[in-house]
C-alpha positions as CSV (number, residue, x, y, z in Angstrom):
1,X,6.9,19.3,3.4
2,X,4.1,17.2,2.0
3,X,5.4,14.5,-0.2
4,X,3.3,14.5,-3.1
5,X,2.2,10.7,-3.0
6,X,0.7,12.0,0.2
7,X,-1.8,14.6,-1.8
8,X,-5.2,13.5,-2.7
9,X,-6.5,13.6,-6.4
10,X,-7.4,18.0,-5.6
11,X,-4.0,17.9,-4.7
12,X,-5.2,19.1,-0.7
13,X,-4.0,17.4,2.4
14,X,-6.5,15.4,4.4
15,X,-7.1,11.6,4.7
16,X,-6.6,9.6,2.2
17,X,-8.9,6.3,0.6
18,X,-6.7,3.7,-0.3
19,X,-7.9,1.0,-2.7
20,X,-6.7,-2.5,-1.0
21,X,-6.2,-4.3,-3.7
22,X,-8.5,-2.2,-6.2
23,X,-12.0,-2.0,-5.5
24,X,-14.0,-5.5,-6.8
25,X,-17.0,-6.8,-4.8
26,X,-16.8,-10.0,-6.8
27,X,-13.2,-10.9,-5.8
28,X,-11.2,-10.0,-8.8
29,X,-8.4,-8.4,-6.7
30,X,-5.9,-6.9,-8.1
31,X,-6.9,-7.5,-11.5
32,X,-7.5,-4.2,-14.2
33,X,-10.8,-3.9,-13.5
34,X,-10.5,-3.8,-9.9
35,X,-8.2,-1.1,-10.4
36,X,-9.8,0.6,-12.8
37,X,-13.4,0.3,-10.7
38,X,-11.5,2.4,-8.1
39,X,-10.3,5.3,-9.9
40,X,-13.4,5.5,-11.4
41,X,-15.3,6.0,-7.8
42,X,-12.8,8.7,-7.4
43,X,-9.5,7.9,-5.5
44,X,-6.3,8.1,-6.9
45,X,-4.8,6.0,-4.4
46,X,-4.1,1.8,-4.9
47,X,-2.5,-0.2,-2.6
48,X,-1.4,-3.4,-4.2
49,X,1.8,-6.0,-4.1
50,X,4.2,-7.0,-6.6
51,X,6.3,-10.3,-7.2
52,X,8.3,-11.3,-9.7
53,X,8.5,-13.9,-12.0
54,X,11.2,-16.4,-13.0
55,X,12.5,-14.2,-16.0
56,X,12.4,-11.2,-13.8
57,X,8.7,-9.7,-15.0
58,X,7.1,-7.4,-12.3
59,X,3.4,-8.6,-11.8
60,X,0.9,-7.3,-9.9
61,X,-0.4,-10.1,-7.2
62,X,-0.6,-10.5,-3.6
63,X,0.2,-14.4,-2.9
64,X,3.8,-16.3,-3.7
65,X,1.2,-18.9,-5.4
66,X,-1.8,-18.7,-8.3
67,X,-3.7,-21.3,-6.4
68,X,-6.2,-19.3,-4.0
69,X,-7.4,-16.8,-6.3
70,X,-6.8,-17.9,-10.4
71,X,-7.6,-20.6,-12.3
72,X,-4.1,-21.8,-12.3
73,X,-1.4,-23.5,-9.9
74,X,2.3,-22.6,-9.1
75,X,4.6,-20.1,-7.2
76,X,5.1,-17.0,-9.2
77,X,8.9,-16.9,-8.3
78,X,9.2,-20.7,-10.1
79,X,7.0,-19.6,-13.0
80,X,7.7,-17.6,-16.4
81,X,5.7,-14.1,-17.4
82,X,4.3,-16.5,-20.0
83,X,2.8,-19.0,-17.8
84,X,1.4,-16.4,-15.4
85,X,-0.4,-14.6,-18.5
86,X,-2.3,-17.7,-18.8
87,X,-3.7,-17.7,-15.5
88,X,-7.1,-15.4,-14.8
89,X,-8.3,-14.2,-11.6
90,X,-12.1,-15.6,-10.7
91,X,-11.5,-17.5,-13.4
92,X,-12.0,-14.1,-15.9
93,X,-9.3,-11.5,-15.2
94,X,-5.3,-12.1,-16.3
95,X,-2.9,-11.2,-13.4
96,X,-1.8,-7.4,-14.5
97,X,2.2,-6.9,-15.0
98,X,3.2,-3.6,-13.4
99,X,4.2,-1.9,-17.0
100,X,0.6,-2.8,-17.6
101,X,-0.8,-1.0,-14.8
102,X,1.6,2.1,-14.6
103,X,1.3,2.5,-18.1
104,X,-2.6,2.3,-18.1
105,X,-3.6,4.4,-15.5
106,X,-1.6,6.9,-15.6
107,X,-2.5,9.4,-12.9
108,X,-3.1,6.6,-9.7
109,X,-0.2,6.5,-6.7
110,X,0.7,3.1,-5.7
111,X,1.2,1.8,-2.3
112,X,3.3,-1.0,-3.3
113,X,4.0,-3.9,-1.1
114,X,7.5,-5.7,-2.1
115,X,6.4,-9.5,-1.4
116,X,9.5,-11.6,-1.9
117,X,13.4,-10.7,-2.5
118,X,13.8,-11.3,-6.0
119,X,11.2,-8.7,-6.5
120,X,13.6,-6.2,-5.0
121,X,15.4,-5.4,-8.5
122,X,13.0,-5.4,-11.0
123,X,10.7,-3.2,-8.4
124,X,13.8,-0.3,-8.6
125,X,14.2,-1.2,-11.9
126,X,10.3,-0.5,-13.1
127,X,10.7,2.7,-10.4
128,X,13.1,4.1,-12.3
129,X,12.0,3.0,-15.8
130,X,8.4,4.8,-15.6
131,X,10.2,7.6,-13.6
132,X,7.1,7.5,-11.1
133,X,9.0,8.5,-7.7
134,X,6.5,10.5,-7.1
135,X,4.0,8.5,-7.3
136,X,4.5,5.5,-5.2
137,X,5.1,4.5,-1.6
138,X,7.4,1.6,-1.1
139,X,6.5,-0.7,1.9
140,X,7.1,-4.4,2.8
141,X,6.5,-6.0,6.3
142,X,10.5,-6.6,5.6
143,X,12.4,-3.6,6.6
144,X,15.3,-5.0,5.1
145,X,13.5,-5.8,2.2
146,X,11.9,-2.1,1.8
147,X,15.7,-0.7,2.3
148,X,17.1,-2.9,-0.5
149,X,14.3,-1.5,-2.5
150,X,15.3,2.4,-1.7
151,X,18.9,1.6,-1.9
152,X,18.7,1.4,-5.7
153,X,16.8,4.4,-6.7
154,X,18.1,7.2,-7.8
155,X,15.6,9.7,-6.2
156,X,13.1,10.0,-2.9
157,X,10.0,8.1,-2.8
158,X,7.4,7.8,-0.3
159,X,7.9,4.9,2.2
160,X,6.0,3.1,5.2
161,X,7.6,1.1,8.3
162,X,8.4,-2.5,8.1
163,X,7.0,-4.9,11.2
164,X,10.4,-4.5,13.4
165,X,10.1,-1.0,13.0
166,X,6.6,-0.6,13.8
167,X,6.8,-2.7,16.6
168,X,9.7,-0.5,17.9
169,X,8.0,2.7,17.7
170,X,4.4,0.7,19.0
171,X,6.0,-0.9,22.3
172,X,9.0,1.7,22.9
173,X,8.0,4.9,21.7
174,X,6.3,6.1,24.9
175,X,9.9,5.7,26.6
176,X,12.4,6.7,24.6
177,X,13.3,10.3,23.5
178,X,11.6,11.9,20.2
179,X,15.2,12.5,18.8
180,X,16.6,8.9,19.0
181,X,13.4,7.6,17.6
182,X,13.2,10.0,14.9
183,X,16.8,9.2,13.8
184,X,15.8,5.2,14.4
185,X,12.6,6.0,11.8
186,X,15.0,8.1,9.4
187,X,13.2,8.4,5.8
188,X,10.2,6.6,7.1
189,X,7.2,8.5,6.3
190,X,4.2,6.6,7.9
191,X,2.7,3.9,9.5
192,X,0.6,1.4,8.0
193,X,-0.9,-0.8,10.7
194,X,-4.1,-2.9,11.8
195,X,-6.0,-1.5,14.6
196,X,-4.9,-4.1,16.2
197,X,-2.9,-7.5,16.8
198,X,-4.6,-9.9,18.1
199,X,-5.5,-9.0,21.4
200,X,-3.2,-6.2,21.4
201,X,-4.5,-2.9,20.1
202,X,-1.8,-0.7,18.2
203,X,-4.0,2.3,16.9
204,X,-4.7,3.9,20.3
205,X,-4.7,8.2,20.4
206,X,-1.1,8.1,21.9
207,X,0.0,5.8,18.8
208,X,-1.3,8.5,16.6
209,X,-0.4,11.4,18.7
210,X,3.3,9.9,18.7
211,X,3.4,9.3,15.3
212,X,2.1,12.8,14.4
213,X,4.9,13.9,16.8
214,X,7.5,12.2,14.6
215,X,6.2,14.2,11.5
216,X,4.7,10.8,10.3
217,X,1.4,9.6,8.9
218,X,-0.7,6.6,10.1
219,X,-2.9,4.5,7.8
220,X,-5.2,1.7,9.3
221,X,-5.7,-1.4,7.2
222,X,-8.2,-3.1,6.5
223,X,-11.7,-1.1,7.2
224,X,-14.6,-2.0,6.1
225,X,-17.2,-1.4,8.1
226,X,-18.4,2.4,8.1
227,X,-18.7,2.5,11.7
228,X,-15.3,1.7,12.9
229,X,-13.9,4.2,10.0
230,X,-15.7,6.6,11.5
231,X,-14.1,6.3,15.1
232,X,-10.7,5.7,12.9
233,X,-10.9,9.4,11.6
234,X,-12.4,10.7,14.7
235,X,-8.9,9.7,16.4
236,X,-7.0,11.5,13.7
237,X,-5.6,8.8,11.5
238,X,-4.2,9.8,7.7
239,X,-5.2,7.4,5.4
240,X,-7.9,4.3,5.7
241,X,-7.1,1.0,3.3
242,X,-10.4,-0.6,2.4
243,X,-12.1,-3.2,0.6
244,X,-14.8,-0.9,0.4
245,X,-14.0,1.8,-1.3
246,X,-17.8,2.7,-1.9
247,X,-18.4,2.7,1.3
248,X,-15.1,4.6,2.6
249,X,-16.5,7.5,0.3
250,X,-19.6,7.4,1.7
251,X,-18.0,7.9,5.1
252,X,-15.5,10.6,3.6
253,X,-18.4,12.6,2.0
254,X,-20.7,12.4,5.0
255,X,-17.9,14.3,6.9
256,X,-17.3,17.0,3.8
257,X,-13.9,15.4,3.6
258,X,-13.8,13.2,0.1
259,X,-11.2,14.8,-2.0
């Protein structure tokens, strides 16, 4: 059975065009408008990353610190909702809390990357607040992380590998047994991986024929040249994260597959 995170915005099953970040060619990631910008060339899938602040508000940023991409300074963890509301991203845009973003766009899915551990709780917390199970995939490069996360919700959501799992399933897949692997991977629901590390190449057609195998989904991050999405899809993969979401659509169309 599809989980309905997995369905695109017709509500078919094909690949899917996720939003790294929002879609902002000026660098406002992860701000509203960068959100916004991509629901409005058509996708109803987001990825983006949460933290949490010192009094326990969810925001919506990818870096512990303010300093690479707002006009302010500080870790988020050491800082109040307050202070963070201050700050504005390219100098323009204030960093989104996730009320603010669930509550505004109502009809997106949200990859949602668990950054840091005191995130854990107030990401079940908003989960279960907004009742949007359905509607998000919980994923950290932390397995442990991503299980603390699951462990407190009352109801299934839609969840991608952590990096010891991944790398378990990349290097020792071929060799062990479906069954044992299947049962290692229990309610994990896809990959999301580079094409490669490093020198090492992890999306290869036994990866994806592997995966598929396992009843799972593999999404490539980050694409954005229309080229190598092309050769991504030819291979079979599920979902492409981009940067350029224009152009993603323009590779999606071109093969009559843009939902």
């Amino acid at each position: 059975m599809t989980l309905p995170y997995f369905l695109r915005k017709d509500g078919s099953v094909g690949p899917l065009a996720l939003a790294h970040r929002g879609f902002s060619l000026n660098g406002l990631e992860n701000s509203m408008s960068a959100f916004r910008a991509a629901e409005d060339l058509g996708t109803v899938h987001l990825e983006t990353d949460v933290h949490a602040t010192a009094d326990g508000v969810l925001v919506v940023f990818h870096d512990a610190s303010l300093d690479r991409v707002t006009d302010s300074a500080g870790r988020i963890a050491e800082l109040t909702a307050a202070d963070v509301a201050e700050a504005r991203i390219g100098g323009v845009e204030h960093v989104p809390t996730f009320d603010e973003l669930v509550t505004a766009l109502p009809d997106v899915r949200l990859n949602l990357d668990v950054k840091a551990w005191n995130a854990v709780g107030p990401m079940a917390a908003a989960i279960e607040k907004h009742g949007i199970h359905e509607r998000v995939l919980v994923t950290s490069f932390s397995d442990r992380r991503r299980r603390a996360v699951l462990r407190l919700l009352s109801r299934r959501v839609a969840t991608s590998a952590g990096s010891t799992s991944t790398a378990l399933f990349v290097f020792l897949g071929a060799v062990i047994p479906l069954p044992w692997m299947t049962n290692l991977l229990a309610g994990v629901d896809a990959f999301q991986v580079p094409v490669r590390y490093g020198r090492f190449r992890v999306v290869t057609p036994g990866f994806i024929r592997r995966a598929h195998r396992a009843g799972l989904q593999v999404h490539v991050w980050t694409v954005n040249d229309p080229a190598e999405m092309e050769r991504l899809l030819d291979l079979g993969v599920d979902g492409i994260v981009s940067d350029r979401l224009d152009l993603l659509k323009e590779v999606l169309i071109r093969r009559s597959a843009w939902a």
